[in-house]
SENU-537495 format. One record per residue (C-alpha): x, y, z. Coordinates in steps of 0.001 Angstrom, whole numbers, padded with zeros to 6 digits, always signed. Each point is the difference from the previous one (the first is absolute). Layout:
REM residues N
XYZ ...
END
This chain:
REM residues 851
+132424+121169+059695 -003018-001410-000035 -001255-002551+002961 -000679-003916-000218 -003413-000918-001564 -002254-002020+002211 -000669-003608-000890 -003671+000514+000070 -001966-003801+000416 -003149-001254-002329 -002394+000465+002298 -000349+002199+003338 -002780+000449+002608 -001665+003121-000294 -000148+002938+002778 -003028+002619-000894 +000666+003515+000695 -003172+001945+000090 +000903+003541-001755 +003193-000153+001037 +003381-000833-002465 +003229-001591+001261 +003143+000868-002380 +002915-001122-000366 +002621+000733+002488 -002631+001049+002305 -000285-001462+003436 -003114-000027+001582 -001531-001427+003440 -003276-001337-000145 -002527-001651+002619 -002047-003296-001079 -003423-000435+001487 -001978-000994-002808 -000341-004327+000142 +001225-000062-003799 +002936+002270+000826 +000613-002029+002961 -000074-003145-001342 +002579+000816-002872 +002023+001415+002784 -000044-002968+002112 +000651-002547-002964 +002464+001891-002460 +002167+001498+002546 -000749-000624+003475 +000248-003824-000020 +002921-000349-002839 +003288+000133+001213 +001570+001675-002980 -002261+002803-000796 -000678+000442-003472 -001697+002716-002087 -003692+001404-000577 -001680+002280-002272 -001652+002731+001245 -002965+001518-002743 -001769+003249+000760 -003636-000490+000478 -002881+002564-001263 -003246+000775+002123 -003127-000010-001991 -000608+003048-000104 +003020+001279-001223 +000765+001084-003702 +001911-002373-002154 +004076+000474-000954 +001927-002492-001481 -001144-003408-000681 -002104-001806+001940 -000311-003795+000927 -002728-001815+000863 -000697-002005+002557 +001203-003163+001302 -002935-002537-000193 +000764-003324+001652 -000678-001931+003272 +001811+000160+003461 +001197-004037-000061 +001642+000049-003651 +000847+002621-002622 -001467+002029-002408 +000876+002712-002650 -001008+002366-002333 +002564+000973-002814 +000721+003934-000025 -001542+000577-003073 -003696-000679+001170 -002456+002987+000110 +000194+001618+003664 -003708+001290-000687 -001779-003411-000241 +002080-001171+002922 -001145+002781+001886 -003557-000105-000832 -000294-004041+001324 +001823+001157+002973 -002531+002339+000413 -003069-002310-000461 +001509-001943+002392 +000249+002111+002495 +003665+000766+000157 +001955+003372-000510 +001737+000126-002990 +003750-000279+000402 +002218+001935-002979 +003318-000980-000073 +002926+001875-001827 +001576-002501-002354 +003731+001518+000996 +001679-000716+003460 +003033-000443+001583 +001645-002609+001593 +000834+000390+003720 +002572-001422+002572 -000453+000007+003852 +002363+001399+001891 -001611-000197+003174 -003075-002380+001352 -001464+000042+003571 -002994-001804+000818 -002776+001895+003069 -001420-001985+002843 -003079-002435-001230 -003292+001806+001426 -002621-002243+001742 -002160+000275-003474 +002979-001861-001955 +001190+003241-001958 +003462+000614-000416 +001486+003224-000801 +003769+000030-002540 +001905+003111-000211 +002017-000803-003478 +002739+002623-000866 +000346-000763-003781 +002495+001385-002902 -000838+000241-003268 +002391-001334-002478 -001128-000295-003854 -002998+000926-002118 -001986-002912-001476 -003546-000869-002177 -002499-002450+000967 -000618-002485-002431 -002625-002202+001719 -001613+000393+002951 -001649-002694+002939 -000611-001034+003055 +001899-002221+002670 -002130-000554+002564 -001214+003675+001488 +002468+001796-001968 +001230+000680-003459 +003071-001205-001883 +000738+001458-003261 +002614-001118-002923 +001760+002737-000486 +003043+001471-002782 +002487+002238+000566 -000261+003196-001691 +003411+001944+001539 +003080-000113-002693 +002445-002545+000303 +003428+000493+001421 +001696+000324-003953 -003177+002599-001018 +000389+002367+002888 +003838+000169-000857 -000344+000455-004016 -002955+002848+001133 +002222+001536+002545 +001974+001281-003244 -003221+001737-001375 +000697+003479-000252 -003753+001295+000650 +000309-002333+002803 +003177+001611+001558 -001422+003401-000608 -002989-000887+002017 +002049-001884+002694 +001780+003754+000572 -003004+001644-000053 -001879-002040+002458 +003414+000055+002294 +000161+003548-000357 -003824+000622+001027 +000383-002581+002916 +003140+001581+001523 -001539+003335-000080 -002566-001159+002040 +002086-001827+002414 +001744+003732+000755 -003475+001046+000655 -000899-002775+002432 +003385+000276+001731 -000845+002969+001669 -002917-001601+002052 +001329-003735-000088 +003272-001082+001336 -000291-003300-001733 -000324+000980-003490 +003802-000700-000085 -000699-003988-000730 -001954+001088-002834 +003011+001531-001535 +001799-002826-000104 -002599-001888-001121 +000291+002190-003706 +003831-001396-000450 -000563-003420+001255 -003246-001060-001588 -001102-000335-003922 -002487+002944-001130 -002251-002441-001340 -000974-001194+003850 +000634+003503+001498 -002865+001205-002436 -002338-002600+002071 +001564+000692+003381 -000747+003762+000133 -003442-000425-001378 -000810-002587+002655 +001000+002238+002433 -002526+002892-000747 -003514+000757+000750 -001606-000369-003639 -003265-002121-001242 -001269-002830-000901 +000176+000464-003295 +003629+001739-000180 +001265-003351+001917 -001798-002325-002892 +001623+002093-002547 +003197-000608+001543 -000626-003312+000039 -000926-000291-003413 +003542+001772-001296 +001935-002924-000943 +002102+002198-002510 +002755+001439+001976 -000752+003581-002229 -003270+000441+001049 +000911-001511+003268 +002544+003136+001033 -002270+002549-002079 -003047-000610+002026 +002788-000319+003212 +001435+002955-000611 -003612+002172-000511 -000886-001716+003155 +002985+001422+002094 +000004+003045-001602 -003936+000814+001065 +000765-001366+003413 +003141+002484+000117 -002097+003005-001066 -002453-000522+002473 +002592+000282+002688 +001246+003044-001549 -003643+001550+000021 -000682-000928+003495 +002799+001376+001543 -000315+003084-002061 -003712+000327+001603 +001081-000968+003614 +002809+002618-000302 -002503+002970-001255 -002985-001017+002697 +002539+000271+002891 +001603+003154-001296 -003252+001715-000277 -001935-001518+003261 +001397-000481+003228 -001143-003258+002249 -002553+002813+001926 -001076+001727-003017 -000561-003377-001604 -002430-001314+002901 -001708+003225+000121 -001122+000076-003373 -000770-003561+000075 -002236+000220+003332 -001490+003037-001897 -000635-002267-002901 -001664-002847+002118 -002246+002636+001585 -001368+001464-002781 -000387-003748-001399 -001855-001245+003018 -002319+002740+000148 -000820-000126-003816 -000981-003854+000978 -001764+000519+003283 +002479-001614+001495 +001744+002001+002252 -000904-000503+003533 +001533-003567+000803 +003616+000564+001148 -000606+004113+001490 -002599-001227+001757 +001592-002678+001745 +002815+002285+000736 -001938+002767+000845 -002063-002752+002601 +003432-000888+001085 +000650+003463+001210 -003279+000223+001389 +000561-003418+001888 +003373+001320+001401 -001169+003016+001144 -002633-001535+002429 +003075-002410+001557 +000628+002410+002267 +003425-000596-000648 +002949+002441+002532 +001147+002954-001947 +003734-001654-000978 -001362-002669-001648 -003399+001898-001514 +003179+001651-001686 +001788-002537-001014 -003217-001337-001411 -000244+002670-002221 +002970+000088-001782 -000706-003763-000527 -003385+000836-001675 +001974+003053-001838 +001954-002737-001175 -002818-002600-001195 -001741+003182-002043 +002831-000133-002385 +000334-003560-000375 -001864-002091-002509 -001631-003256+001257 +002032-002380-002298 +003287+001479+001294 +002622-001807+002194 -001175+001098+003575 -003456+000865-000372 -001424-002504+001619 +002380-000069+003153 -000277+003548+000749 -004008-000251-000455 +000017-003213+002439 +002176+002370+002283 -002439+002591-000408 -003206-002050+000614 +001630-001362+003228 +000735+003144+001731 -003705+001217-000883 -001321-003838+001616 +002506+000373+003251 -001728+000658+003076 +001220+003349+001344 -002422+001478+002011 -002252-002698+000358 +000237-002192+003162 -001779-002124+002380 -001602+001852+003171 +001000-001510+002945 -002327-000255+002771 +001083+000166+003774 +001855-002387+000647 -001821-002901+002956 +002656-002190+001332 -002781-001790+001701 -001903-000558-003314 +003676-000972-001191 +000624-002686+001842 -003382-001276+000469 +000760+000078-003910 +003723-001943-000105 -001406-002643+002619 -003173-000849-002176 +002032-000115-003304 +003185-001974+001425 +000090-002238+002696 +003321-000445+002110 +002804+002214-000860 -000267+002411+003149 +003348+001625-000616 -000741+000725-002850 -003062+001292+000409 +001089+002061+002745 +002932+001634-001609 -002992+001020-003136 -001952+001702+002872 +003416+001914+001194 +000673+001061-003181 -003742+001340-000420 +000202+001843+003279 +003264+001746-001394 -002461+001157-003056 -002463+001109+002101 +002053+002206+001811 +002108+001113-002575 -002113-000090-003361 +003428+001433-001876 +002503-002069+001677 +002397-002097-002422 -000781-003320+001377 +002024-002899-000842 -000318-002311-003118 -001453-003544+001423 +001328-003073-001159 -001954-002661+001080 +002584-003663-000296 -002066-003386-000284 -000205-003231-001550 -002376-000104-002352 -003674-000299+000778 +000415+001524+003441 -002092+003187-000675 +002288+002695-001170 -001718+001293-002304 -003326+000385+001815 +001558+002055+002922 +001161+002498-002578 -003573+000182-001470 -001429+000144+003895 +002070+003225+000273 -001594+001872-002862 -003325-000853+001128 +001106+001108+003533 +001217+003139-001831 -003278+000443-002699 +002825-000172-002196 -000219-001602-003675 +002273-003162-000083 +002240-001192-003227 +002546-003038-000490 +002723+000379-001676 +002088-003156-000259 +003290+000039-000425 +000210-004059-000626 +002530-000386-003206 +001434+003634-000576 +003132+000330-001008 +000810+003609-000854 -000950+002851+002380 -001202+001863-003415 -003293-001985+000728 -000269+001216+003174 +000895+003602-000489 -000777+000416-003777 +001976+000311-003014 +001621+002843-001222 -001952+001445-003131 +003033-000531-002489 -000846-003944-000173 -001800-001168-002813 -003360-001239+002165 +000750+001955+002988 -002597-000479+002761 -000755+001352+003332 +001138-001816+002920 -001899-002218+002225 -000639+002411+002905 -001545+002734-002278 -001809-002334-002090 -001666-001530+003647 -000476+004143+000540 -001643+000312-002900 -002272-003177+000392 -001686+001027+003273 -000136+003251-001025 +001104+001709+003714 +002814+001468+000916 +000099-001783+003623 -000681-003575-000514 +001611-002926+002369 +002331-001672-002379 +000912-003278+000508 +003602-001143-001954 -000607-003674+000268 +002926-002173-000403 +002386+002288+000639 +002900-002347+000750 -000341-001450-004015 +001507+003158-001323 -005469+016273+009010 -002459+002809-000580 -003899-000034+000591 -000480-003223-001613 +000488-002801+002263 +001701-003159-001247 +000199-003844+001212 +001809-002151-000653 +000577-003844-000084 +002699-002811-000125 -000125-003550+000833 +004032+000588+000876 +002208+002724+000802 +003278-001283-001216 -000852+000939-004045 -001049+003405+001067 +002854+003064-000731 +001917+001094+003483 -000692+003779-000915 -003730-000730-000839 -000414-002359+003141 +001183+002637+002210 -002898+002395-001172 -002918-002280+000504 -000769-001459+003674 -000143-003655-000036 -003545-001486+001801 +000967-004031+000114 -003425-001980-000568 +000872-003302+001124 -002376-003704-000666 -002492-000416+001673 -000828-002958+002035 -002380-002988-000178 -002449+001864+001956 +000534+002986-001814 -000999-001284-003269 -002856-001920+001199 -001663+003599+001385 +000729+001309-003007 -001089-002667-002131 -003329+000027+002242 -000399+003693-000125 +001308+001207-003126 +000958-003007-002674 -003485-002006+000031 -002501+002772-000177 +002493+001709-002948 +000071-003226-002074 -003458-001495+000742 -001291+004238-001712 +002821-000754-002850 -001721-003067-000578 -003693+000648+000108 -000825-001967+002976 -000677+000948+004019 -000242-002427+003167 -003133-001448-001059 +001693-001868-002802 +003360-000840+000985 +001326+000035+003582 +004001-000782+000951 +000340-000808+003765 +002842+001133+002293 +001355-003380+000136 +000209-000454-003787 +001780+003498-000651 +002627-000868+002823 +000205-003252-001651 +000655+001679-003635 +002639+002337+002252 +002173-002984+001010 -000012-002282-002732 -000534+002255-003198 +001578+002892+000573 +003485+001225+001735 +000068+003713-000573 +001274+003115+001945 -003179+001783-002052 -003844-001584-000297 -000088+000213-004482 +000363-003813-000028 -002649-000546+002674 -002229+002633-002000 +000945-002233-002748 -001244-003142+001372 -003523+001431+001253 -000316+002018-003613 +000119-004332-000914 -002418-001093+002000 -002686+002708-000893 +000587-001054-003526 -000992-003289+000980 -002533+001090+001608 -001633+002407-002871 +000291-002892-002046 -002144-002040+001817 -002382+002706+000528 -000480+001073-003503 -000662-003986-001099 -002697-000048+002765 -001577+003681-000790 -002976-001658-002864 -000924-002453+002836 -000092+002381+003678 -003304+001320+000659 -000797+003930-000319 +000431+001955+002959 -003115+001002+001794 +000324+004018-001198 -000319-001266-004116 -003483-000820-000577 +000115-003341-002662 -001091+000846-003542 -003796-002055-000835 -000403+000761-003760 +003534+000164-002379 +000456+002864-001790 -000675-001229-003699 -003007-001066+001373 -001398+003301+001552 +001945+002200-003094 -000616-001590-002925 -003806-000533+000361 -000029+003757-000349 +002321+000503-003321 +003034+001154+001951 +003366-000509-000007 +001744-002488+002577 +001100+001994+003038 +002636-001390+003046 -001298+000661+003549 +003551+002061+001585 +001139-000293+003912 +001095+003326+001015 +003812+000835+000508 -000282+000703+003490 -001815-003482+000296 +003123-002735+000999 -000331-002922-001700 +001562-002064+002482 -002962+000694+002355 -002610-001134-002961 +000111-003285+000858 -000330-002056+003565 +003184-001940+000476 -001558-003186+002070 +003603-000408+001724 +003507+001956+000297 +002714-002178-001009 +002388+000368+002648 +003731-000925-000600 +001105-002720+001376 +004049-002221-000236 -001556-002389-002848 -000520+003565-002125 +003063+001502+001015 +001333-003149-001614 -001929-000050-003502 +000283+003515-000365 +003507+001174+000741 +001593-003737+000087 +002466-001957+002561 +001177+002083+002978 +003287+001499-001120 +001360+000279+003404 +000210-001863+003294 +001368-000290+002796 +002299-003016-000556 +002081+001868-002693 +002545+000789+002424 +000360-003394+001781 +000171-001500-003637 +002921+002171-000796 +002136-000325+003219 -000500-003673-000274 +003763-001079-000781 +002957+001965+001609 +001854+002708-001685 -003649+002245-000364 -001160+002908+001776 -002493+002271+000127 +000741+003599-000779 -001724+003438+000220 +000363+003017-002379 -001628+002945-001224 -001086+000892-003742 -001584+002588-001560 -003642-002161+000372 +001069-000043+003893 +001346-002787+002047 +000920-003269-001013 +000894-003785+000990 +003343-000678-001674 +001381-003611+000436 +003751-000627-000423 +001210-003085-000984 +003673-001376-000001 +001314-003421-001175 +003868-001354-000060 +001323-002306-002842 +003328-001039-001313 +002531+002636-000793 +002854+002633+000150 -001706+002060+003212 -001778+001992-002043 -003098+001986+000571 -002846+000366-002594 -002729+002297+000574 -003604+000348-002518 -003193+001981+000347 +000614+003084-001585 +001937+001498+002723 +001265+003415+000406 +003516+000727+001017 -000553+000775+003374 -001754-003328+001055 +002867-001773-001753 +002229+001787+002132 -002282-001328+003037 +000023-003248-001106 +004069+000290-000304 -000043+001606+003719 -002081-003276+001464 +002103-002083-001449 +003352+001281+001062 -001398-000243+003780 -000976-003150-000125 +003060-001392-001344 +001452+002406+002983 -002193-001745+002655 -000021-003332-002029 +001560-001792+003249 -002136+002109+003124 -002933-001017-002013 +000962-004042+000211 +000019+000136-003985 +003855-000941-000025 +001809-002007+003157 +003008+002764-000583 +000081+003418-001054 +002865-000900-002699 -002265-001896-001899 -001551+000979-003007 -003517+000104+000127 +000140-000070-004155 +002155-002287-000916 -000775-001872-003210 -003211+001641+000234 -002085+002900-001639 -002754+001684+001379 -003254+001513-001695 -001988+002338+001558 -003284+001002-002381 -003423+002329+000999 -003047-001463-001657 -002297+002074-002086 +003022+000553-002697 -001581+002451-002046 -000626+002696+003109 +003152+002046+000331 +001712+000258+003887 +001800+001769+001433 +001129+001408+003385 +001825-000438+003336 -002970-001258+002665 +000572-003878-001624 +003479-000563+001810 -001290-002023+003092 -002384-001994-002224 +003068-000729-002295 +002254-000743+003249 -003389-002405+001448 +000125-001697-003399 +003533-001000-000056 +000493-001165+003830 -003350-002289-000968 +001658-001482-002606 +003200-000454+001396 -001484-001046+003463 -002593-002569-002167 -002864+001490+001857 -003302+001506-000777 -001027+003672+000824 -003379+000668+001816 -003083+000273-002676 -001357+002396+002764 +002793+002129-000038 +000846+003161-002236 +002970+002313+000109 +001629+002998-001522 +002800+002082+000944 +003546+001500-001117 +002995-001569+001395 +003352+001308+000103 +003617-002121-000349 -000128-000053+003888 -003436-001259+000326 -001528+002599+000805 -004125+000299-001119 -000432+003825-001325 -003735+001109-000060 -001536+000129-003586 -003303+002188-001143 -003412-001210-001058 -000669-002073+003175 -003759+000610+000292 -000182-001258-003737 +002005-003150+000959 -002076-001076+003417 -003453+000263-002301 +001770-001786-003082 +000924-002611+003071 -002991-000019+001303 -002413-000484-003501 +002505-003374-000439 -001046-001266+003530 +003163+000902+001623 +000000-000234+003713 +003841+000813+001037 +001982+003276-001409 +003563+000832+000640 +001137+003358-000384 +002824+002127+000880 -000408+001547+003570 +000348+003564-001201 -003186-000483-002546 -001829+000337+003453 -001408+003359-000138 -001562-001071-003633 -002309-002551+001526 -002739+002392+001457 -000673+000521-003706 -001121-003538+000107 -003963-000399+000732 -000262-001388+003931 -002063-002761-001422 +003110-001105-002233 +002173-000195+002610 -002388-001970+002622 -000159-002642-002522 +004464-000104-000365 +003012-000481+001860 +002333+002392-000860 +003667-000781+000480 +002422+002717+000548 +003443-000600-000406 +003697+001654-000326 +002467-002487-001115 -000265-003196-002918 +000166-002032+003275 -003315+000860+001175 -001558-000226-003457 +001568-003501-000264 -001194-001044+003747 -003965+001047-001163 +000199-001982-003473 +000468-003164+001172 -001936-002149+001742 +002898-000881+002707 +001939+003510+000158 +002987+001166-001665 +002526-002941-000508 +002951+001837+001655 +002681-001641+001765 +000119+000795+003824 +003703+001428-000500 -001103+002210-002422 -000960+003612+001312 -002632+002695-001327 
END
């Protein structure tokens, strides 16, 4: 039976197709980048709801011979419409296109009208262009009558030229017809059979050959081979159904026979060669070819170098072996075959490994050593000490496994400059290797060489890169993911860092330093680095003690010194500034004799070209010029260049101002900190609402302190009986500012239990007065870790008073003596105590109650 004719409309928009054909029954996807394309796109389907049809009309290049009939041109402006009729002459259309400039555009005068079945629209790029991918299906066959142009495309009016519904049933009785119909069938399921034995989907075809008239399975097959141009316009062009299948079934018939020949040839090459034979003779063939063209040096030789390169590696016999039957390997290979490259990148990288090279180490001075650590790094005596013990070890016992050092800061504190001290101690070569962001060991040990883009590892690539076999590694940022090559490494914590790896590495702490500390340092070390990085020295620019302990306190509060290197890198900027804008106007220095006469002057009298008078390279050009004055740094600078204080003193008074506040001490991973608590009641169910981004284990804390002070609610003088309950019709909300820094951690349960009695009790906690400590359901205060962190986080706020469990004791000759002299410390074994130092008139305990 045959199939419903399309109602095909007067006019269409016209889609070009540049030496391409779409048929009927065809589907085809197409992408629209051309503005014409993409403008009929955007108004004919894209922004109607009911999508309607256009024609799509094959386009010829220029250059291409002519087949069929041609139409001219469409001649008319962008903002209205004009035409030329399809019987005009395409050759004077194409000559005044080419006068003016334009390339000729031939269009067929048959096409066939399209549907879209699918339409997606790509992201608009910053230029404006838009990109359409357009999955279209051709429908009917059709003439063009008149052609024009709507704006920057073409519309054409346009007749249908496929039979009606009554003709194709009156010719489905022709008997040449039917005798064609079988013959094209027949020809098309024999090469289905053939295709079925590579294709597993051949089976829809079959059932396209019962379902769907001949006439349209004559255009579907053809659109689905690879034939040309011209064999696609002649398909076109059949509008009798006769000549239609005739041409159809010559077309699947040639396609079918050159299946049959192929496989006929494939199936006598591989019976005569086999896969080695084959590549012989064809590297034979490419040998004798290259050397008839001179040519035949470029790929032996680099192989041949290769070899040549490998064998001067030095590499131990096992893998000199292995390396061999890896080059074996390559020989056979061809460079555009799958695994060329990776096993020539293999190659190349055992050849570039250090294996007998390495650094010569001289006898090792721990004098000159520590004369060394002490002038590099200021403070840090243990660690510095346990360095020399370890290079004492070395010097007795060159071949001793020593430990792998992990060196545990905050940042800025000097990690890795130990590590780098200790090759230099050594004569060793030094090499980083952060660890910062990896997420699969494979980058740290290497790939394995069946992954597309396999690379070597981070350890042999740092190998490789300081090309010795005994370098000092450092693995920096361990935490954020053996033999005669040392390794250090660093962490700013040791909770992120594996159990099994932690328990091969020995941990070296590096704690903050103090005030003092950083001001030797920045004196010593910071100033002279930045003032060189900047291009200045103490004539120009000179930063007193006063103002650098001044930029300590109230810009920076750091475990490390990188924000107060941060702060003097600002004021040398400022300074350079100023210095360059002055430079035409200082006066030359008394070693640069002034110029009398210019240069065009003495140069040009004499014919010859201009010449520029050069200062040497060893000459600095900051000593060129006499600077009348130094500027010297003063507070008023401090305050133009790096802005209001950020700190003071007061902060802590401020925050304890009102009851329910106090002040807090904890450690992070950038050292200690000052961590206010703050707790507030308000109508409710006796509920308790905690924020900061708290982990589970200070929730549980904050859980603990309230449960014993509900306990204690009536020793405490927060409730006249102990039946009474302290929440009644009341909620309470406990929060830890600085929301976006996750907490977590046990040592905040007497702050927590401090915060609630001053609430309950409406009174305020010392602003002198810091704590930190576990507590336990009893009351009992448990030590807690990081206390030398939390008396220098204490002390940078201006914190005179620290409580702290009784057993931390032993950790406070880690604290500098100067540190302490200027604290009281409070020791303390029960909530009791804590509570009796936080307030200004003792714990608020009834006289009954007992300890």
């Amino acid at each position: 039976m045959a199939d419903s004719p399309v109602e095909l409309p007067g006019r269409l928009a016209i889609l070009p197709f540049r030496n391409k054909v779409l048929l009927p029954g065809a589907i085809v996807r197409i992408r629209c980048t051309n503005p014409s394309s993409v403008k009929l796109v955007e108004q004919e389907l894209w922004q109607k709801e009911e999508k309607g049809l256009i024609g799509v009309l094959p386009v010829r290049d220029s250059e291409a011979g002519a087949v069929g009939s041609l139409l001219p041109p469409g001649v008319g402006s962008d903002s209205g419409e004009g035409s030329s009729k399809a019987g005009g002459s395409p050759g004077e259309t194409s000559k005044q296109d080419t006068k003016n400039g334009k390339e000729p555009i031939h269009w067929h005068s048959k096409g066939v009208a399209a549907r879209a079945l699918h339409l997606s629209r790509g992201v608009e790029k910053p230029s404006g262009r838009v990109t359409y991918i357009v999955v279209l299906e051709g429908l009917c066959r059709f003439s063009v009558q008149e052609l024009s142009t709507r704006g920057s495309y073409h519309v054409a009016r346009v007749s249908r030229l496929d039979m009606t519904k009554t003709e194709l049933e009156l010719a489905e009785q022709d008997p040449d017809l039917i005798a064609l119909s079988r013959q094209f069938k027949a020809t098309a399921m024999e090469l289905i059979s053939v295709l079925e034995q590579k294709q597993k989907t051949v089976g829809r075809t079959k059932v396209l050959l019962d379902t769907v008239p001949v006439y349209r399975l004559a255009d579907i097959f053809v659109a689905s081979f690879e034939i040309s141009f011209e064999e696609q316009l002649s398909m076109l062009d059949s509008v009798d159904l006769k000549v239609r299948l005739s041409k159809a079934t010559e077309l699947v018939d040639r396609h079918l026979q050159s299946i049959l020949v192929a496989e006929k040839i494939t199936q006598k090459v591989e019976g005569q060669l086999s896969k080695s034979q084959k590549e012989f003779l064809l590297r034979q063939q490419m040998r004798a070819i290259k050397e008839e063209l001179g040519d035949n040096d470029d790929d032996e030789d680099d192989v041949v170098a290769l070899e040549r390169k490998m064998q001067n590696a030095g590499m131990p016999a096992n893998i000199w072996k292995h390396a061999q039957r890896e080059l074996r390997r390559l020989r056979k290979m061809q460079p555009q075959q799958p695994g060329y490259s990776s096993s020539r990148a293999y190659l190349e990288l055992l050849a570039d490994l250090p294996w007998q090279r390495v650094s010569e180490e001289r006898e090792l001075d721990l004098r000159a050593a520590k004369e060394s650590l002490d002038r590099d790094h200021y403070g840090l005596t243990k660690v510095k000490q346990r360095i020399i013990e370890y290079l004492a070890v070395r010097k007795l016992k060159p071949d001793a496994r020593g430990p792998v050092l992990c060196f545990v800061g905050p940042p800025g504190v000097g990690k890795t400059s130990l590590a780098s001290s200790i090759a230099k101690a050594l004569n060793r070569k030094f090499i980083r290797i952060s660890l910062g962001g990896v997420k699969d060991e494979a980058d740290i040990r290497g790939h394995r060489r069946t992954y597309i883009g396999s690379m070597p590892g981070r350890l042999i690539d740092g190998l490789k890169r300081v090309s010795v076999s005994n370098p000092v590694m450092l693995l920096d940022e361990i935490d954020k993911t053996g033999s005669d090559v040392i390794f250090v490494a660093t962490a700013n914590r040791m909770q992120p860092i594996p159990p099994p790896l932690l328990d091969r590495m020995e941990v070296i702490e590096l704690p903050g330093y103090t005030p003092e500390e950083k001001l030797k340092i920045a004196m010593k070390h910071l100033i002279p680095r930045v003032l060189e990085q900047h291009g200045l020295s103490s004539a120009y620019l000179q930063i007193p003690e006063a103002m650098v302990k001044l930029i300590i306190e109230r810009y920076t509060r750091e475990a490390g010194v990188r924000n107060l290197e941060r702060n003097l890198a600002a004021l040398a900027r400022a300074a350079a500034v100023k210095v360059a804008e002055q430079a035409n106007t200082l006066r030359l220095g008394k070693e640069i004799q002034p110029i009398t006469t210019t240069l065009l002057d003495s140069r040009l009298a004499d014919g010859g070209e201009v010449e520029m008078e050069v200062i040497p390279m060893g000459h600095d050009i900051s000593n060129t010029y006499e600077n009348p004055s130094p500027m010297v740094v003063d507070e008023a600078m401090l305050e133009k260049v790096l802005g209001p204080p950020r700190f003071d003193d007061r902060e802590a008074a401020d925050r304890v101002a009102s009851p329910g506040v106090s002040v807090g001490l904890v450690w992070t991973s950038f050292g200690g900190e000052v961590q206010f608590v703050e707790a507030t009641a308000m109508v409710g169910k006796g509920d308790l609402h905690l924020t900061g981004q708290l982990g589970d284990v200070i929730k549980e804390s904050a859980q603990l302190a309230l449960t014993w002070v509900r306990a204690r609610a009536a020793d405490l003088n927060l409730s006249p009986t102990s039946d009474i309950n302290l929440l009644e019709s009341r909620d309470i909300h406990i929060h830890f500012p600085a929301g976006a820094v996750p907490k977590d951690g046990p040592s905040a349960g007497v702050t927590l239990v401090t915060s609630l009695v001053s609430l309950f009790s409406n009174r305020k906690v010392r602003a002198d007065t810091a704590m930190t400590g576990e507590m336990t359901l009893r009351g009992l205060v448990l030590p807690v870790g990081g206390v030398k962190d939390k008396v220098l986080a204490a002390h940078r706020y201006g914190i005179k008073r620290v409580i702290l469990p009784e057993r931390n004791l032993k950790d406070l000759t880690e604290v500098p003596s100067p540190i302490l002299s200027g604290m009281e410390i409070l020791l303390v074994k029960r909530i009791e105590e804590v509570l009796g130092h936080a307030f200004d008139d003792g714990c608020p305990l009834r006289s009954r109650s007992k300890l």
